[in-house]
C-alpha positions as CSV (number, residue, x, y, z in Angstrom):
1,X,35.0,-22.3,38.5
2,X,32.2,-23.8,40.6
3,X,30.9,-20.4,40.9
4,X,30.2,-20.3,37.5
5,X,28.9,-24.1,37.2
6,X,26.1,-22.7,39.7
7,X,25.7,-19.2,38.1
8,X,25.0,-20.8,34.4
9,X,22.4,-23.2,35.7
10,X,21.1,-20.5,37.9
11,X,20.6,-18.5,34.8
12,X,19.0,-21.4,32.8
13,X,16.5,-21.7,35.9
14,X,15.2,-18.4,35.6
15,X,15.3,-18.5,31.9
16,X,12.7,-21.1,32.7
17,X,10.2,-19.8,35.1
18,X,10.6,-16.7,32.6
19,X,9.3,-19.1,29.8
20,X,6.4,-20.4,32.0
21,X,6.0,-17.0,33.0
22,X,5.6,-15.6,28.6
23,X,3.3,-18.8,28.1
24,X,0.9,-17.8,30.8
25,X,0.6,-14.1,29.7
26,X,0.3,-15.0,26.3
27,X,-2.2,-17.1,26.4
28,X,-4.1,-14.4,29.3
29,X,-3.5,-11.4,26.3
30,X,-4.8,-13.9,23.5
31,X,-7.9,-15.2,25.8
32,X,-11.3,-14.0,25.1
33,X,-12.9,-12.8,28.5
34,X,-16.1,-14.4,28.7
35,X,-19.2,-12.1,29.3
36,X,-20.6,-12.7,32.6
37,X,-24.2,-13.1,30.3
38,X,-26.3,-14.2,33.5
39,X,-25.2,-11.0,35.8
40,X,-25.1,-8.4,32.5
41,X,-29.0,-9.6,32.2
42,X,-29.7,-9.4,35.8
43,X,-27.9,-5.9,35.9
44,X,-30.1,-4.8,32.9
45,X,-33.2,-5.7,34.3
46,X,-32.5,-3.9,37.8
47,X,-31.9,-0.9,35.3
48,X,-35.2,-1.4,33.7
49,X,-37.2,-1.5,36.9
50,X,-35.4,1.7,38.7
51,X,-36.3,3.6,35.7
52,X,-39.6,2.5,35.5
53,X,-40.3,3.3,39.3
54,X,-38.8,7.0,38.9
55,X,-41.4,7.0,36.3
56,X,-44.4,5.9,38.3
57,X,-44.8,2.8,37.3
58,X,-44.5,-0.1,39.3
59,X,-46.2,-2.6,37.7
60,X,-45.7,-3.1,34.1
61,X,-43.5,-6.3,32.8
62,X,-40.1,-5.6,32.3
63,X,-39.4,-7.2,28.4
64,X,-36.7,-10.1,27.8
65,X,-33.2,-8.6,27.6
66,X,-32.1,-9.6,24.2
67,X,-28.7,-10.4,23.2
68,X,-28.2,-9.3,19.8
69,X,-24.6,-10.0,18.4
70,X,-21.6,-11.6,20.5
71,X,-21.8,-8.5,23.5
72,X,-24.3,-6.4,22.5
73,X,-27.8,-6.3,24.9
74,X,-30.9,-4.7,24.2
75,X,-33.3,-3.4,26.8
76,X,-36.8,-2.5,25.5
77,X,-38.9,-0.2,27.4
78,X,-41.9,1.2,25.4
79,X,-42.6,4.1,28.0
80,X,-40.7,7.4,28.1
81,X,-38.1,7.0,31.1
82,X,-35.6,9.3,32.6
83,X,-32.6,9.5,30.5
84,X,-31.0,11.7,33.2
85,X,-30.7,8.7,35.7
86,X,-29.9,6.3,33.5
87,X,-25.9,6.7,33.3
88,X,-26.0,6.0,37.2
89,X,-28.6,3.3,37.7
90,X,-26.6,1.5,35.4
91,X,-23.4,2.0,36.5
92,X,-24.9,1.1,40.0
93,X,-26.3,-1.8,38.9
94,X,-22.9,-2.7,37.1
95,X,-21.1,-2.4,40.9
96,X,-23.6,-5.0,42.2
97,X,-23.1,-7.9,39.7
98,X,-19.1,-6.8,40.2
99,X,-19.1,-6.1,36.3
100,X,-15.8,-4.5,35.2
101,X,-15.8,-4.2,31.2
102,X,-15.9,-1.1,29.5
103,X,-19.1,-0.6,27.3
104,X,-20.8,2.2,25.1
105,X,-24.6,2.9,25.7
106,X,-27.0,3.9,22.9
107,X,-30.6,5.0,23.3
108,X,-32.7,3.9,20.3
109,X,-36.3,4.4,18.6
110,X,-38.1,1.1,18.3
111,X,-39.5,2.5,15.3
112,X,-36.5,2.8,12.9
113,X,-33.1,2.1,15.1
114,X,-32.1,5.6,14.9
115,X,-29.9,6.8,18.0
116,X,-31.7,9.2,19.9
117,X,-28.6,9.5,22.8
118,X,-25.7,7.9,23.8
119,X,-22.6,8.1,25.7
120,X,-19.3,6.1,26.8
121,X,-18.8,4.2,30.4
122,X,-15.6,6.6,30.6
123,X,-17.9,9.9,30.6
124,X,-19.5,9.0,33.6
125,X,-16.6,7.0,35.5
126,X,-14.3,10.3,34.6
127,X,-16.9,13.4,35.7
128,X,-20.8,11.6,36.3
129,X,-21.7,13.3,33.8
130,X,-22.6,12.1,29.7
131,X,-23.2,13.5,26.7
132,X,-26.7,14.2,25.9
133,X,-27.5,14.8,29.4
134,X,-30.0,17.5,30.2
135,X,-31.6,17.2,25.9
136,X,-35.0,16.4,25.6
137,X,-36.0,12.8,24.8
138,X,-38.3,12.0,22.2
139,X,-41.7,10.1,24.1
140,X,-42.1,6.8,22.8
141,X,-40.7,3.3,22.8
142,X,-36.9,3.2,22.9
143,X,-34.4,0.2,23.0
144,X,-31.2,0.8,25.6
145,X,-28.4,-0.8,23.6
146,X,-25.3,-1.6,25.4
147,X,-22.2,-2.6,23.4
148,X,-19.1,-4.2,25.4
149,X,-15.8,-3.5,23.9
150,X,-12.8,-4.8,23.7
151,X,-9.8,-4.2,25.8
152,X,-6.0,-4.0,24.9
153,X,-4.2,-5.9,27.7
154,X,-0.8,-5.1,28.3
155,X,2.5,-7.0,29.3
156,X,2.7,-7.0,33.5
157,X,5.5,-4.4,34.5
158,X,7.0,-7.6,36.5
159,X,7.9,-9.5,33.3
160,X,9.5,-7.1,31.6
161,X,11.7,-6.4,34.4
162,X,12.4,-9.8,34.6
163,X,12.9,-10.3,31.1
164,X,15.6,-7.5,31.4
165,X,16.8,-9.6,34.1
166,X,17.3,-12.5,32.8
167,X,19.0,-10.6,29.6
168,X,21.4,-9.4,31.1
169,X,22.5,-12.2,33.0
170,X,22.6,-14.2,29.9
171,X,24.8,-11.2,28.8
172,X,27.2,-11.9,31.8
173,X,27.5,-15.6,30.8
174,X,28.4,-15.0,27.1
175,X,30.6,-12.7,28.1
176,X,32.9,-15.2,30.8
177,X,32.3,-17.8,28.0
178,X,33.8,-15.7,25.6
179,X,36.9,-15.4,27.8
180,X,37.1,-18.4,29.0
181,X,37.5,-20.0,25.3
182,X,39.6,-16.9,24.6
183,X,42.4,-18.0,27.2
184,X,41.9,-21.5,27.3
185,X,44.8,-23.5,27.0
186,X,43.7,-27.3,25.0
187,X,44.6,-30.3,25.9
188,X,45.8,-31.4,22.4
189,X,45.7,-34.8,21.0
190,X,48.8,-34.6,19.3
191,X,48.7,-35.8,16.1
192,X,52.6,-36.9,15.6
193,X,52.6,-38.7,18.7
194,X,52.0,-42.5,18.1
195,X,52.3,-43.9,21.5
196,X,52.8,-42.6,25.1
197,X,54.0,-44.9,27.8
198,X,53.1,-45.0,31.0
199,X,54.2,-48.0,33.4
200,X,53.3,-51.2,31.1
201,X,50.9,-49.6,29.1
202,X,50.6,-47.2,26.2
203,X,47.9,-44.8,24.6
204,X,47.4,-43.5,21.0
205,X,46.8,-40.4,21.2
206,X,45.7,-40.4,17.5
207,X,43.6,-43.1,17.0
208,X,42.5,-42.8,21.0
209,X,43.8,-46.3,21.6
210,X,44.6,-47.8,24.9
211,X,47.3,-51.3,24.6
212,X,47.3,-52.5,28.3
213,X,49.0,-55.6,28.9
214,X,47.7,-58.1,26.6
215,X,44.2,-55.6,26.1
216,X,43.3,-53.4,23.7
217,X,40.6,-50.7,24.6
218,X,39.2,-48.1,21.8
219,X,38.8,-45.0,24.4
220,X,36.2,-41.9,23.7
221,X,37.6,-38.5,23.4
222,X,37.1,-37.8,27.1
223,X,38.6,-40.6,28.3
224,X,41.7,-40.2,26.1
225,X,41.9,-36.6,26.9
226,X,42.1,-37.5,30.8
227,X,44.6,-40.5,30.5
228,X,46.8,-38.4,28.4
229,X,46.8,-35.8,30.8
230,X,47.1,-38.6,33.7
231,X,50.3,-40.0,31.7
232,X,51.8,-36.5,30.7
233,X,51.8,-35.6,34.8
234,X,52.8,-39.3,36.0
235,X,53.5,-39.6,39.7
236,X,51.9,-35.5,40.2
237,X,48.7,-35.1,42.2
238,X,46.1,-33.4,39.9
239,X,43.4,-31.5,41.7
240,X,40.1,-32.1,40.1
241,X,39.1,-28.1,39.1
242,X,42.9,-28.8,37.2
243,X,41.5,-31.4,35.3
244,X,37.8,-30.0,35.2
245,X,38.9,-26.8,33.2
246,X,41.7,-29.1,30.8
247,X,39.5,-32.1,29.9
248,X,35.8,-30.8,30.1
249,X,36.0,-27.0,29.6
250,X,35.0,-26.9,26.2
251,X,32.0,-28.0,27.3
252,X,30.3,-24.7,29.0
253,X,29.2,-26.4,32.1
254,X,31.5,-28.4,34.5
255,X,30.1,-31.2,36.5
256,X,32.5,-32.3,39.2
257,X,30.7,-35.8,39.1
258,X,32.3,-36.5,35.6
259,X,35.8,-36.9,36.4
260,X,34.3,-39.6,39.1
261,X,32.9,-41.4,36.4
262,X,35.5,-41.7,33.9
263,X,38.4,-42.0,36.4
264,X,36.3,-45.0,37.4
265,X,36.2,-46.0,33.6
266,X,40.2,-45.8,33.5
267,X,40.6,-47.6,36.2
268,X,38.7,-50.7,35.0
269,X,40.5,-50.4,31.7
270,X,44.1,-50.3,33.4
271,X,43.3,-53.4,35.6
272,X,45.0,-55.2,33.5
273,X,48.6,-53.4,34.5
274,X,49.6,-54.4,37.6
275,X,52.1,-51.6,37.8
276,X,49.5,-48.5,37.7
277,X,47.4,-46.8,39.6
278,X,44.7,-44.1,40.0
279,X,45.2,-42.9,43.8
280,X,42.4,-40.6,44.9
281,X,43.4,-37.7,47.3
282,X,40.2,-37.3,49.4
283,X,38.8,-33.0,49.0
284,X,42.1,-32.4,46.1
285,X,41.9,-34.8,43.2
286,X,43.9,-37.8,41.6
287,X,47.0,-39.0,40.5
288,X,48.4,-42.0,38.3
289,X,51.6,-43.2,40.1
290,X,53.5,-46.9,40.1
291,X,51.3,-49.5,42.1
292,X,53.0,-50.2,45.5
């Protein structure tokens, strides 16, 4: 029984940390990554001047790097530039400022926003290669667009497992707690019983009614539940996973520390009858016998 006392709240731990572990991933899936904006301009710029040097010039101002809508840049360069070699200085670039997102590049005329050439991070990651590569450029000034995009994140492989986990030891649970009610002998309170008598005492059952001496205790349903099966097993040692699984079983989880409590409870309650009481045997359990 204490086997399953310490497997339920074992389960409920882990239900837990499984909890913590959804609100954390949740709010990492729902989270908007912040652009790194200072390394993305500094990257862009690096960009610029590369391709401006393979083009023979080294001294010309490189133009402010505008940011357009919410992570779109635009490069402006108003000198015909190598087109070739842009897909890899940028991508180098990209590795020096560690920046990881995926974007799309476009290549258009200052003139009338038109896209001259264009191509995806994924054509060059996958082959170094991009579409448009090897076409003839159009002389002129051009703007480099570069577009970030959005990723899909997905649930961590570790999560789900443990989810799964955590299912089916949920599953487990339901399932002894099925059986365990299934088989379960009550403790009744017996309805046509009025009074049962124990040395010079006697319980209600009924109206859960304790007449000791000249006192008169109103009980709870536990503790009426206990001295009934106290009174029903007079003078027999009761061992405490006995009266765990009769008095608190319908309760799911057994806590030994209970039966302390209300035996302690009974015992001030029957102080006033001389003739009773509630022996503790040390490591077994208890048992209501005639005062010596």
């Amino acid at each position: 029984m204490y086997f399953w006392n310490y497997f339920i709240r074992a389960v409920i731990f882990l239900s837990f940390l499984v909890f913590l572990s959804w609100l954390y991933i949740t709010v990492d899936l729902f989270a908007i990554n912040e652009l790194p904006e200072e390394k993305i301009n500094l990257a862009l710029r690096k960009t610029a001047d590369n391709l401006l040097r393979l083009s023979g010039d080294s001294t010309s101002r490189i133009p402010a790097i505008e940011k357009t809508e919410g992570s779109t840049w635009q490069l402006q360069l108003n000198q015909s530039f190598s087109y070739e070699r842009l897909p890899e200085l940028l991508h180098e670039a990209f590795e020096m400022h560690q920046i990881r997102q995926p974007y799309d590049v476009k290549v258009r005329r200052c003139s009338d926003g038109m896209i001259d050439l264009g191509y995806n991070y994924l054509e060059f990651s996958d082959n170094a290669k991009v579409a448009c590569q090897g076409r003839d450029m159009p002389e002129g000034c051009h703007f480099i667009e570069l577009s970030f995009l959005k990723t899909a994140k997905t649930t961590p492989v570790w999560f789900l497992m443990s989810l799964i986990v955590v299912l089916v030891l949920w599953g487990i649970a339901a399932w002894w707690y099925f059986l365990k009610n299934k088989n379960k002998t009550e403790l009744p309170l017996d309805k046509d019983m009025v009074w049962l008598k124990f040395g010079n005492s006697k319980l209600d059952t009924s109206n859960q009614l304790l007449v000791c001496g000249e006192n008169q205790y109103s009980l709870t349903y536990r503790e009426t539940k206990l001295l009934q099966l106290f009174a029903a097993n007079f003078g027999k040692l009761l061992e405490r996973e006995f009266i765990l699984q009769m008095v608190w079983a319908d309760e799911g989880v057994l806590v030994g520390r209970s039966i302390d409590v209300f035996v302690s409870r009974l015992r001030k309650k029957l102080a006033g009858d001389p003739s009773l009481a509630i022996i503790v045997v040390h490591g077994l359990g208890y048992r209501l016998e005639s005062a010596k």
